[in-house]
C-alpha positions as CSV (number, residue, x, y, z in Angstrom):
1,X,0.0,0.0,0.0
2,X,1.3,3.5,-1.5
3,X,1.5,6.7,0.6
4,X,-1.8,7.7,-1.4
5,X,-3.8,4.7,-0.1
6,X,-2.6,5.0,3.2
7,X,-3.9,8.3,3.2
8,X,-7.3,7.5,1.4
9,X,-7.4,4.7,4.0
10,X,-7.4,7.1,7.4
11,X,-9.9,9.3,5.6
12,X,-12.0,6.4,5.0
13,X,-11.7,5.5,8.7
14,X,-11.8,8.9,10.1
15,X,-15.1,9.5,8.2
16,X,-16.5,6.1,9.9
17,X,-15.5,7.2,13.1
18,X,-17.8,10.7,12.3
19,X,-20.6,9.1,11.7
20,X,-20.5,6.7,14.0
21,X,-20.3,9.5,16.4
22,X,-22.9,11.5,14.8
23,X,-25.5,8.2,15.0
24,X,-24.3,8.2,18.5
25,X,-25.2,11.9,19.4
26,X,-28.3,11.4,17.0
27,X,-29.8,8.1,19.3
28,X,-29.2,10.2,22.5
29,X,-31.0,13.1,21.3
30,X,-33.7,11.2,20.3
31,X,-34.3,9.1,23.6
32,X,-33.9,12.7,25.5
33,X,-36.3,13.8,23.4
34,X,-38.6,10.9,23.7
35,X,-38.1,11.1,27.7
36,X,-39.0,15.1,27.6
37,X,-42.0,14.6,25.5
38,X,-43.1,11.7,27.8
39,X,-43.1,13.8,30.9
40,X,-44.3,17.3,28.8
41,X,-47.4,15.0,27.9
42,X,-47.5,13.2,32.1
43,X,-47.7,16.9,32.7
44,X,-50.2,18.2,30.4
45,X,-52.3,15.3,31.6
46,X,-51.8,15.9,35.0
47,X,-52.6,19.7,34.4
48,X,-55.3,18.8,32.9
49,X,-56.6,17.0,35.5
50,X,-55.8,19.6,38.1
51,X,-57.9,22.0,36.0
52,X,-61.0,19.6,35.9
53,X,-60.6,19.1,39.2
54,X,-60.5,23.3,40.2
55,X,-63.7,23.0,37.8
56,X,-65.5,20.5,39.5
57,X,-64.7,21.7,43.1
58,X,-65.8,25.3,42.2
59,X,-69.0,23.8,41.0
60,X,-69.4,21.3,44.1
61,X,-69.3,24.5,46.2
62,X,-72.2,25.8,44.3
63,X,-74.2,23.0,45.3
64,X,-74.2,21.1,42.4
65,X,-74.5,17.6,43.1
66,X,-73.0,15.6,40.7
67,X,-70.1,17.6,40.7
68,X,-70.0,17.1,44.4
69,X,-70.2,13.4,43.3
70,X,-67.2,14.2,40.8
71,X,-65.2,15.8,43.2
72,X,-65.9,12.9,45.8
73,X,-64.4,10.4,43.3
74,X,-61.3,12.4,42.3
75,X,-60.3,12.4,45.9
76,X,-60.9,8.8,46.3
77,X,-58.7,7.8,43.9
78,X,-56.7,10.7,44.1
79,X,-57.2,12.3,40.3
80,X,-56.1,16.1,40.0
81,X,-55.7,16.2,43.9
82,X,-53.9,14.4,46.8
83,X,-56.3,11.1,47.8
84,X,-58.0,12.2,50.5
85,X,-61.0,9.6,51.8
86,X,-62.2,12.1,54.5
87,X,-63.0,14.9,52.1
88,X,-64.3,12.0,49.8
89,X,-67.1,11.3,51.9
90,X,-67.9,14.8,52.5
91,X,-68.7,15.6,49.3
92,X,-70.5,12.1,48.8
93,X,-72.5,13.2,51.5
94,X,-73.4,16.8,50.5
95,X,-74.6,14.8,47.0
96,X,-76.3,12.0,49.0
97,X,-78.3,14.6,51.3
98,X,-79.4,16.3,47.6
99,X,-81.0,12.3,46.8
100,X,-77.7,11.8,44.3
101,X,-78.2,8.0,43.8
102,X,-74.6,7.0,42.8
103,X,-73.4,9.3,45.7
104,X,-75.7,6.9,48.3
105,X,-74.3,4.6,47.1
106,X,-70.6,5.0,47.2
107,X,-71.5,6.6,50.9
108,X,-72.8,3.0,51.7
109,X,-70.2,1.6,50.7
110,X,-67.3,3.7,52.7
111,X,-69.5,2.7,55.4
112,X,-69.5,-0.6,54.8
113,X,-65.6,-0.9,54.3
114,X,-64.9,2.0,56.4
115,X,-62.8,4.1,54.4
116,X,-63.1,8.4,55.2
117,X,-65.4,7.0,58.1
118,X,-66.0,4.4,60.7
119,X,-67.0,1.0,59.2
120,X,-70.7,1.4,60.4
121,X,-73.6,-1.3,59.5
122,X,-76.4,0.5,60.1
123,X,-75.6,3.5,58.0
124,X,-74.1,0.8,55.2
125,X,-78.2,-0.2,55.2
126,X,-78.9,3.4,55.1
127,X,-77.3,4.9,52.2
128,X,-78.0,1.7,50.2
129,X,-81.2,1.9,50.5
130,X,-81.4,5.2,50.1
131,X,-79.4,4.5,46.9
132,X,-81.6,1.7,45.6
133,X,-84.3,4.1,46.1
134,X,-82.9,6.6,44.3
135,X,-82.1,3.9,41.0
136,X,-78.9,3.0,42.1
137,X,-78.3,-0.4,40.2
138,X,-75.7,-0.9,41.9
139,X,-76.9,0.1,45.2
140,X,-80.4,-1.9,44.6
141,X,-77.6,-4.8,44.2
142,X,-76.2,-4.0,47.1
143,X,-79.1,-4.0,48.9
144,X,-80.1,-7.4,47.8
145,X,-76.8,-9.0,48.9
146,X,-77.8,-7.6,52.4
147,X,-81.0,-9.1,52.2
148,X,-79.4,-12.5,51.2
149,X,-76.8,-12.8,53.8
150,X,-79.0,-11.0,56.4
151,X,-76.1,-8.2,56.8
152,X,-77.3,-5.7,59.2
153,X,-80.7,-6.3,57.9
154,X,-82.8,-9.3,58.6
155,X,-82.4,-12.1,56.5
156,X,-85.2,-11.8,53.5
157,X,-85.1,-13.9,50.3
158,X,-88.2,-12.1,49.1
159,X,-86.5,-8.5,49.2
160,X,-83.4,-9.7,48.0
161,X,-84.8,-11.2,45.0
162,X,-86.7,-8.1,44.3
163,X,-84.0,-5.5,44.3
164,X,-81.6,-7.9,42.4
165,X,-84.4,-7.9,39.6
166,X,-84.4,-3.9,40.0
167,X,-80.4,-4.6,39.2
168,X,-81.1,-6.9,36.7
169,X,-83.9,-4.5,34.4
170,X,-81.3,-2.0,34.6
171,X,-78.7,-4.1,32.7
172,X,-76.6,-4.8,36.0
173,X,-74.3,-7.9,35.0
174,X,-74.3,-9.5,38.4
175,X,-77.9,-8.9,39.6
176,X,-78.4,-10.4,36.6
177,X,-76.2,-13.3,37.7
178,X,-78.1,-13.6,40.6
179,X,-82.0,-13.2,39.4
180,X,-80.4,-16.4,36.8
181,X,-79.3,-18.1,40.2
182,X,-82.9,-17.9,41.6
183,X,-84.3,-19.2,38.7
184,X,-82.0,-21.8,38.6
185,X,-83.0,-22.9,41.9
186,X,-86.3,-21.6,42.3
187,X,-86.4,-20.0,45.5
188,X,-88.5,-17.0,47.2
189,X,-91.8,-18.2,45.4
190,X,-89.6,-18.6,42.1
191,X,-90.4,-21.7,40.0
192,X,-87.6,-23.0,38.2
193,X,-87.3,-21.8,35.1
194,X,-84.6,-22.9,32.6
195,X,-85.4,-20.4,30.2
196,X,-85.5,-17.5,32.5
197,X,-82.1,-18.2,33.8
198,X,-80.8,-18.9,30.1
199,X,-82.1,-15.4,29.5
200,X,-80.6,-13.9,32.4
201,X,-77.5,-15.6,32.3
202,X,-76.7,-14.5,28.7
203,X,-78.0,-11.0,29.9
204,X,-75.0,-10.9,32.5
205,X,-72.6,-13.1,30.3
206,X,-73.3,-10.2,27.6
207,X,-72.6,-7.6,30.6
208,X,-69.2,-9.3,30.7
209,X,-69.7,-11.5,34.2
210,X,-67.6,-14.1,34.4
211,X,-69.4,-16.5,36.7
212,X,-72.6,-16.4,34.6
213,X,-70.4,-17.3,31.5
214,X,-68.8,-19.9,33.4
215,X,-72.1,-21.1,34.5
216,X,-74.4,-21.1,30.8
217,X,-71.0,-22.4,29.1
218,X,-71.4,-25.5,32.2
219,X,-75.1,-25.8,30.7
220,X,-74.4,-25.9,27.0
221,X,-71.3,-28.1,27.5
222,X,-73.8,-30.7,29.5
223,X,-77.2,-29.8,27.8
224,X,-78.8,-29.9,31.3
225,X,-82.0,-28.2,30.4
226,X,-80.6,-26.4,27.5
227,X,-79.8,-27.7,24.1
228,X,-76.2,-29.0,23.9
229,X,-74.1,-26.2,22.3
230,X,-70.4,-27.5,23.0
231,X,-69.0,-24.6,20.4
232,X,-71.0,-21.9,22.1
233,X,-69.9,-23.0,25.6
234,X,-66.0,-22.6,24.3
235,X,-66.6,-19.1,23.6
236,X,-68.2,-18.3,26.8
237,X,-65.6,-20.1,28.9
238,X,-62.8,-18.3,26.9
239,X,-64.5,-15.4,27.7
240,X,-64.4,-16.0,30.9
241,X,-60.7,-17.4,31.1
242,X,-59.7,-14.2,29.6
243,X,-61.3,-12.6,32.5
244,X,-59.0,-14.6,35.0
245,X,-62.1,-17.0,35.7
246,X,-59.9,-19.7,37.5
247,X,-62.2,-22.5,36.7
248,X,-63.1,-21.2,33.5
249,X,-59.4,-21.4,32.4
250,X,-58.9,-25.2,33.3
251,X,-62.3,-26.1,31.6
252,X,-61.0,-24.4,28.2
253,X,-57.6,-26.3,28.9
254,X,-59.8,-29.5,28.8
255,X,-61.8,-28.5,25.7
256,X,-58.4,-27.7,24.0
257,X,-56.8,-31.0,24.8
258,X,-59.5,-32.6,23.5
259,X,-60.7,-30.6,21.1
260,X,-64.1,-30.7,22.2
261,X,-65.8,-27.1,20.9
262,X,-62.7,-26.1,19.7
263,X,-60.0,-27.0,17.1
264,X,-57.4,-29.3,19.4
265,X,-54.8,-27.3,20.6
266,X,-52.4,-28.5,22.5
267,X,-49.4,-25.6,23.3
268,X,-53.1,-23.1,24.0
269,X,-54.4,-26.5,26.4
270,X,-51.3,-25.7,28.3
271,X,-51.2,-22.1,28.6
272,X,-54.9,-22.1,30.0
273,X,-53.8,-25.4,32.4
274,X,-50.9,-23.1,33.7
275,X,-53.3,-19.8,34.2
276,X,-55.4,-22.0,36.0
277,X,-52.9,-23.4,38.6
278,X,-51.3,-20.2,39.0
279,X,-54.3,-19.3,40.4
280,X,-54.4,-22.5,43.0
281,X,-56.5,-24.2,40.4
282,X,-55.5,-28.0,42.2
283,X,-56.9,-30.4,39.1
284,X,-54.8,-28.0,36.4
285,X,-51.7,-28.3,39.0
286,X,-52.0,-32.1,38.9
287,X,-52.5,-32.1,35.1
288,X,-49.3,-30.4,35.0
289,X,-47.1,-31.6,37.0
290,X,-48.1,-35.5,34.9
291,X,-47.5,-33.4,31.7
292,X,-43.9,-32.5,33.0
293,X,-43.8,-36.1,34.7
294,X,-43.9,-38.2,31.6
295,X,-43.4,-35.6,28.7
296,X,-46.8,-35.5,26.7
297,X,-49.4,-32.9,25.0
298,X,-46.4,-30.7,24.0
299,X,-44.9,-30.2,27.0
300,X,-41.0,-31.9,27.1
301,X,-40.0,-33.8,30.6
302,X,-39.3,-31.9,33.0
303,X,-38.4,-33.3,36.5
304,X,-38.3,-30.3,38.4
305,X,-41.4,-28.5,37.2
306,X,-43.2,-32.0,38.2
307,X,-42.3,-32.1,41.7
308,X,-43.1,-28.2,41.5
309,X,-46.8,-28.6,40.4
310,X,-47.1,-31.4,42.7
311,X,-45.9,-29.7,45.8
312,X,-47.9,-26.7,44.8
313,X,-51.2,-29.3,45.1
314,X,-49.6,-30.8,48.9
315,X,-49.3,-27.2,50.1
316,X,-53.2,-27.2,49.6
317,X,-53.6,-30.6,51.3
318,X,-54.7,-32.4,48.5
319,X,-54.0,-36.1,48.6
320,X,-53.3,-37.1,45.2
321,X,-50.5,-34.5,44.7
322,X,-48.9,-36.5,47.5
323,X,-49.4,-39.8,46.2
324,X,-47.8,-38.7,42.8
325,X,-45.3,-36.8,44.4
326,X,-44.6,-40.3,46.4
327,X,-44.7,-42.4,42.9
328,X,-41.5,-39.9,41.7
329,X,-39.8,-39.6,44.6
330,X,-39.8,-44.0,44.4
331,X,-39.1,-44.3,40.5
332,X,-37.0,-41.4,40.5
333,X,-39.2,-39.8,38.1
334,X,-38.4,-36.6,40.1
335,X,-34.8,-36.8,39.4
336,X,-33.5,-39.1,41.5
337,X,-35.0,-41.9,43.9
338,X,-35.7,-40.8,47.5
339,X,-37.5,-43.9,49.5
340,X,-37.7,-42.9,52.5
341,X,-39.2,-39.1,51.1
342,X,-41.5,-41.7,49.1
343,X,-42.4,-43.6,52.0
344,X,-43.3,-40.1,54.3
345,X,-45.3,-38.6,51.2
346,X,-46.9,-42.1,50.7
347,X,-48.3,-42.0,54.5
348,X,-48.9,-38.8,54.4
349,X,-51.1,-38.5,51.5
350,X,-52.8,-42.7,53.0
351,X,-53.6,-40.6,56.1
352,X,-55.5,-37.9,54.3
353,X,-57.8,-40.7,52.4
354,X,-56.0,-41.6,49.1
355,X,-56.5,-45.2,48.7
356,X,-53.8,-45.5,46.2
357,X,-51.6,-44.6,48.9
358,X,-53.0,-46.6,51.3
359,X,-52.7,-50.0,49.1
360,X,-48.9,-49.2,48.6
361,X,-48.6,-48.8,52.2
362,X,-50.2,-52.1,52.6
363,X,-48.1,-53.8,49.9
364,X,-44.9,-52.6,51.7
365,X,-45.8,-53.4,55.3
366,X,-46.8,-56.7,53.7
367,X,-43.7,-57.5,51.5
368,X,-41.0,-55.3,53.9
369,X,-40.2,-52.7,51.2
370,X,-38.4,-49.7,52.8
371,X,-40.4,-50.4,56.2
372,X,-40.2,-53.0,58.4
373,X,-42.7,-56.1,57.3
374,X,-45.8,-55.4,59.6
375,X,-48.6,-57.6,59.5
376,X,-51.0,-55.7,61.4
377,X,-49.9,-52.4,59.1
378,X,-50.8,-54.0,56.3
379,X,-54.0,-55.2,57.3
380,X,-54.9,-51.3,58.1
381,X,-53.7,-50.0,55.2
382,X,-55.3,-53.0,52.9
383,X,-58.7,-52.2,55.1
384,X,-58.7,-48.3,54.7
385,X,-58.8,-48.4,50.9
386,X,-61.1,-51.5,50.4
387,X,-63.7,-49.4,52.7
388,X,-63.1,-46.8,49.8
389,X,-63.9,-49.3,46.9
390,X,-60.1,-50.7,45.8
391,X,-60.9,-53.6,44.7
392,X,-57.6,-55.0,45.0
393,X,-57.5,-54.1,48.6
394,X,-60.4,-55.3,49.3
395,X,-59.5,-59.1,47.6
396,X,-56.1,-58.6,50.0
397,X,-58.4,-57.7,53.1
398,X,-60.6,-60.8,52.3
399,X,-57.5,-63.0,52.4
400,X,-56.5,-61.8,56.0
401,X,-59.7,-62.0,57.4
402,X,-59.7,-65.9,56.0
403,X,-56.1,-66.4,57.2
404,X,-56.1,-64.4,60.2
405,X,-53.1,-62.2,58.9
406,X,-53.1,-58.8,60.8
407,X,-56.6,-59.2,61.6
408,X,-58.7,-61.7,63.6
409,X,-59.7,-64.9,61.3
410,X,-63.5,-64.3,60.2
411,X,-65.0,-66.4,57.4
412,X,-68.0,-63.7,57.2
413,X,-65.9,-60.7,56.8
414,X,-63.5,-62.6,54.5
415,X,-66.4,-63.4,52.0
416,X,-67.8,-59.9,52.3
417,X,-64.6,-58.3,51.2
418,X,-64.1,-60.9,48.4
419,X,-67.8,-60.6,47.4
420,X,-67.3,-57.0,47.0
421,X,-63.8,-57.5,45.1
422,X,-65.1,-60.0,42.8
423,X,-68.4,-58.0,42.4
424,X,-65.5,-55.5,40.8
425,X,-63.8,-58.2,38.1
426,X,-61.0,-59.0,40.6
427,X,-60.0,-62.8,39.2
428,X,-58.0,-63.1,42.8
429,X,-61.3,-63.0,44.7
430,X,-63.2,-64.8,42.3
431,X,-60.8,-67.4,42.1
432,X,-61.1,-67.3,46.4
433,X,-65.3,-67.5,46.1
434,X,-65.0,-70.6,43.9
435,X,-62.4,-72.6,46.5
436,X,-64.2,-71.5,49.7
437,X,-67.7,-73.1,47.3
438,X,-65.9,-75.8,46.0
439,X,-64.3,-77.0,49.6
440,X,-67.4,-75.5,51.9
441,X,-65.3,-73.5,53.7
442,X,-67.1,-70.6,55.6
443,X,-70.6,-71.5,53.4
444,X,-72.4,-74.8,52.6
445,X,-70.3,-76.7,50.0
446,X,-71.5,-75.6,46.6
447,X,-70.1,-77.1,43.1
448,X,-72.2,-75.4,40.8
449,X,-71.7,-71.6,42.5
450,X,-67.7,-73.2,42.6
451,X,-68.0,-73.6,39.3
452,X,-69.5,-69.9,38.3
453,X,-67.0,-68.3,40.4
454,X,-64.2,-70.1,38.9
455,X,-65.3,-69.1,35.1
456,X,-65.2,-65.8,35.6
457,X,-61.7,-66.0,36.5
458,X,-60.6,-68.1,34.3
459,X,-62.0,-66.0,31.5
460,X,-60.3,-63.3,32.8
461,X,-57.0,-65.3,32.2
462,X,-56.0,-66.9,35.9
463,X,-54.3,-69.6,35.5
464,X,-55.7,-71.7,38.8
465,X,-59.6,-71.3,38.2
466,X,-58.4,-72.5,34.9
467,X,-57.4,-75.7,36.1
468,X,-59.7,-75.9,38.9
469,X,-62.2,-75.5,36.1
470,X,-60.9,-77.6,33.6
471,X,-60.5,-80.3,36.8
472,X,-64.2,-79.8,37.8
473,X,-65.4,-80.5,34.2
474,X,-63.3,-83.4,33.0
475,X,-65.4,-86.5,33.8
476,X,-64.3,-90.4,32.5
477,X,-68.2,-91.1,32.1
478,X,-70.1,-88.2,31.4
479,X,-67.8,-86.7,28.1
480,X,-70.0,-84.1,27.2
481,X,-67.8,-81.0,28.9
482,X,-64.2,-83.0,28.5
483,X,-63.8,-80.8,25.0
484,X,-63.9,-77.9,27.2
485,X,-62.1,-79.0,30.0
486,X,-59.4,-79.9,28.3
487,X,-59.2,-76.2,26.4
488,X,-59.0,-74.8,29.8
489,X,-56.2,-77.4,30.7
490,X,-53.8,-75.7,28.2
491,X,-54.9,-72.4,28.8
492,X,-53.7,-72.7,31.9
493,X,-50.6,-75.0,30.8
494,X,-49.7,-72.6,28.6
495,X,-49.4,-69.9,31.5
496,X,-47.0,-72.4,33.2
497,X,-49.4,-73.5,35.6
498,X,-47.5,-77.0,36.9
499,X,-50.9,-78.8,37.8
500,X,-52.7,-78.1,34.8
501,X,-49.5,-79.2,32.6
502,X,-49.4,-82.7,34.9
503,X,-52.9,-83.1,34.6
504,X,-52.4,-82.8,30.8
505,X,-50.0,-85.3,30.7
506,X,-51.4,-87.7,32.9
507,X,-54.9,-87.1,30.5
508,X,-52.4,-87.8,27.2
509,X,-50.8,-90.6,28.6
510,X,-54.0,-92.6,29.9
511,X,-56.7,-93.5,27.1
512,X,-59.7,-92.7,29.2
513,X,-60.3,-88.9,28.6
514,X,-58.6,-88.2,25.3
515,X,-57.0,-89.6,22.6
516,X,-53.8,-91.6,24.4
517,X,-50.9,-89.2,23.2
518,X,-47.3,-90.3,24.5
519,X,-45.8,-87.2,22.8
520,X,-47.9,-84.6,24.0
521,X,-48.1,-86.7,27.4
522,X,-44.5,-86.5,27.8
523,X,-44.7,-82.7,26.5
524,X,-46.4,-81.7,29.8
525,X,-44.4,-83.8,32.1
526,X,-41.6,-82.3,30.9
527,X,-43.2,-78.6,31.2
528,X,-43.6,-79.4,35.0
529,X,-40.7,-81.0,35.6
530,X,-38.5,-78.2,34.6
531,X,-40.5,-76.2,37.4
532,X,-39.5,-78.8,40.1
533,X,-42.3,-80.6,40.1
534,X,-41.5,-84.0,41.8
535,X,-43.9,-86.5,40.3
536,X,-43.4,-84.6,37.0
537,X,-39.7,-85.5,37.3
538,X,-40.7,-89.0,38.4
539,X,-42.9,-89.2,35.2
540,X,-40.2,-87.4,32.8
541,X,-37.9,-90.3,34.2
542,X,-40.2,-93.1,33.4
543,X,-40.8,-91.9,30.0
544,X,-36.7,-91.7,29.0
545,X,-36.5,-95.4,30.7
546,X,-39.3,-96.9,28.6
547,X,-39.1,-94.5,25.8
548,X,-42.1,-93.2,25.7
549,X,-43.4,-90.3,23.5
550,X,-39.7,-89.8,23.8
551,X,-36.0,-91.5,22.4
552,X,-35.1,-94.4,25.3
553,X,-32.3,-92.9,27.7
554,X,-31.2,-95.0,30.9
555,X,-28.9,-91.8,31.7
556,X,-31.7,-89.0,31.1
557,X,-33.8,-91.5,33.4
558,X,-31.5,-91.6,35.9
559,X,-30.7,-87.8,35.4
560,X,-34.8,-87.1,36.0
561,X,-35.5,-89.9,38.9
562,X,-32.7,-88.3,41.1
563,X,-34.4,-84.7,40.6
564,X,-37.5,-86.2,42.0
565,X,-35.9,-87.9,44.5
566,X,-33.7,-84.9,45.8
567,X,-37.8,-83.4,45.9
568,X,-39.3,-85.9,48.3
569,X,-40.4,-88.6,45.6
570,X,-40.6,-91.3,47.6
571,X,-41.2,-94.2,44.8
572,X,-37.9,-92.3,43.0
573,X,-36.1,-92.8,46.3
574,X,-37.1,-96.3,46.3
575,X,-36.0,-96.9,42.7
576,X,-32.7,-95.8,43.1
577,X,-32.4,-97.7,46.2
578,X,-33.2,-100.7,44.2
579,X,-30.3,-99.6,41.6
């Protein structure tokens, strides 16, 4: 680079730099600017608010009531002028004494929440009434709520109901509410009437009040009384959600999910489930907290925020929140596995009334996991959630009542509880009803009941009232059910059940029920026998030594006899004393 360039070069630069510089100086200028017309404007507003203030005040001193009124509110809520609630309620008084309706009532109510004066009842009764008197909707609503809650007034229904439908004829959203409530119930001479409180309820929905929207969306979204309008109740419970409505915003959560009303929406089903539990909103905080738990409805796994939601539901005492929070804290869904947190949530949240966390509890004082095996524990735990319908508690409370484990042996209370369990599909206890029929125990000894019980286990896939089935209907002389009994026999087999696959090979191997098979005989010996079944061994060992249904093998037989002998086979001890 020449002297010439290296000039041209720092020009270049030095012109940059300038207007760099001059941006610079041009962006400060601008914000200062910005900033000063901010304020100019802050000021011009506030002058101008002085100014209607002056205005107002000089006409409040003239006597003019709703400037008195005016001047009242500006110093409420300090517009133009310092607040000032003592000289608020003087001027709502000098309009109130000139029969100023809105000034009654805004008297009533500094008397009621004593602001500018002493909280006061009586006068709160006063100036409302006066208000309502005067056309005050708001005061006549006042009024009513008075009436209703019998507030310094006798309780009346009757007067309450009329000055909420004075409210309500002059457009006043929640009078409106309420006049749709009474018709709803039909109380103070009312009949229920659903179209009334349709009509009233879309008067107040319309007047922007969130609890009547909350309330017709609830009616279209059931079609209790109204017609069934799932699209319409959407837009009311948006409307509501938008509002803040707590409830309102898990409801459209729901709706979005599902797209019920609405197009689904899943990242929108989210944002309404989180406005919700902000809020306290329990259900939307549990919903949550499984979102983050497993990772679904477009919302990535997230450990921490879990447990978060989930606490946020224990601070309020609900149950469930601690039975999940007790499920994460014991998988280490929550980041990493705590037992014993698990095991304090888990009797925490059994000693509130979840039944889910009382049948853990009872599995692990039953089993020892993480406590100490307790007998009696269990029993409690088992007990408290049966009493609240868990079927599988209940089957388990059944059993110690018949066994006399952690409670006192009773037959009749160990029938109730499985009666009620196998009332609700539990094979367990159904499987129990059949044996205590079959063998008489507790009851009079009754096949055919047996036999009932035992089918609907069995076609719920339990392997033992599959065999116990298949063994009640296999007969030598009366073949009709042998078919059938034999198609229970391997579906229990199959499952690995060691009677049913020696009973199946004792069936193969004799002639009398079946077809004689030696194959398949020696098929279901063999099954058993690998599951340490002694006389399975002892048959396995017979079939090797005479080569039945499989190649002849004096070493496999020897191999197979000595199992069942090491098992208590007495005729296989003999044998090989013999050898």
């Amino acid at each position: 680079m020449n002297k010439d360039e290296i000039n041209e070069e720092q020009q270049g630069f030095s012109l940059r730099v300038f207007l760099k510089s001059t941006r610079m100086i041009t962006y400060s200028l601008i914000s200062v600017l910005m900033v000063f017309t901010t304020t100019l404007s802050f000021a011009e507003s506030m002058a101008d608010k002085v100014e209607q203030y002056n205005t107002q005040l000089a006409a409040a001193k003239n006597g003019n009531a709703d400037a008195q009124y005016a001047v009242g509110l500006m110093l409420i809520h300090g517009q133009g002028v310092s607040k000032n609630s003592e000289d608020a309620v003087k001027w709502f008084r000098a309009a109130a004494a000139q029969g100023h309706a809105h000034a009654q009532y805004n008297l009533g109510v500094a008397y009621q929440k004593g602001v500018g004066v002493k909280a006061d009842q009586s006068e709160t009764v006063r100036w409302f009434t006066q208000g309502a008197r005067s056309g005050s909707a708001k005061a006549q609503y006042a009024l009513g709520k008075l009436y209703l809650g019998g507030k310094g007034v006798a309780k009346d229904l009757q007067l309450a109901l009329q000055w909420f439908r004075k409210a309500a004829e002059q457009g006043h959203g929640p009078g409106q509410y309420k006049l749709a409530l009474a018709y709803e119930e039909g109380i103070s001479g009312l009949k229920k009437d659903p179209a009334e409180m349709e009509k009233w309820l879309l008067s107040a929905s319309n007047n922007g009040v969130a609890k009547a929207q909350y309330k017709l969306g609830g009616y279209y979204l059931r079609g209790e009384g109204l017609k069934k309008d799932h699209a319409l109740a959407a837009r009311l419970f948006k409307a509501a959600a938008e509002k803040g409505h707590r409830d309102s915003q898990y409801i459209m959560g729901v709706l979005l999910r599902n797209g019920d009303g609405v197009t689904t929406n899943h990242v929108d089903a989210v944002k309404y489930f989180t406005a919700a539990a902000r809020q306290g909103h329990i259900r939307s905080q549990l919903i949550l907290g499984n979102y983050f738990e497993w990772g679904k409805d477009a919302v990535a796994a997230d450990p921490a925020q879990s447990t978060y939601w989930y606490e946020q539901a224990v601070a309020q005492e609900n149950a469930e929140a601690g039975y999940r929070l007790a499920v994460l804290y014991a998988t280490g869904r929550g980041g990493s596995k705590d037992p014993s947190k698990a095991i304090e949530m888990y009797k925490w949240s059994a000693e509130k009334g979840n039944m889910d966390a009382q049948y853990v509890l009872g599995l692990k004082y039953d089993v020892g996991d993480t406590v100490s095996q307790d007998e009696t524990l269990a029993a409690k735990w088992y007990l408290a959630a049966a009493k609240q319908g868990y079927v599988e508690a209940q089957y388990e409370t059944g059993n110690r009542y018949e066994n006399g484990n952690g409670l006192n042996r009773n037959l009749v209370e160990a029938i109730k509880w499985y009666e009620k369990s196998a009332n609700g599909h539990n094979k367990q206890a159904q499987f129990a009803l059949g044996r205590l029929n079959d063998k008489g125990i507790g009851m009079k000894q009754n096949k055919e009941k047996a036999k009932t019980w035992y089918r609907l286990a069995a076609e719920q896939g339990y392997a033992k009232a599959q065999f116990e089935l298949g063994g009640m209907l296999l007969n030598t002389k009366h073949t009709e059910h042998n078919a059938e009994a034999m198609d229970w026999l391997h579906k229990a087999a199959e499952q690995n059940d060691t009677a049913a696959q020696f009973l199946l090979g004792l069936a193969y191997k004799s002639s009398s029920i079946v077809p004689k098979d030696e194959r398949k005989a020696f098929k279901w010996f063999l099954a058993a026998a690998e599951q340490d079944v002694a006389v399975a061994q002892f048959e396995v060992g017979r079939c090797y030594f005479l080569g039945s249904g499989v190649r002849q093998s004096d070493r496999k037989f020897l191999y197979w006899v000595r199992k069942a002998a090491a098992n208590g086979h007495k005729e296989a001890k003999e044998l090989l004393q013999k050898q």
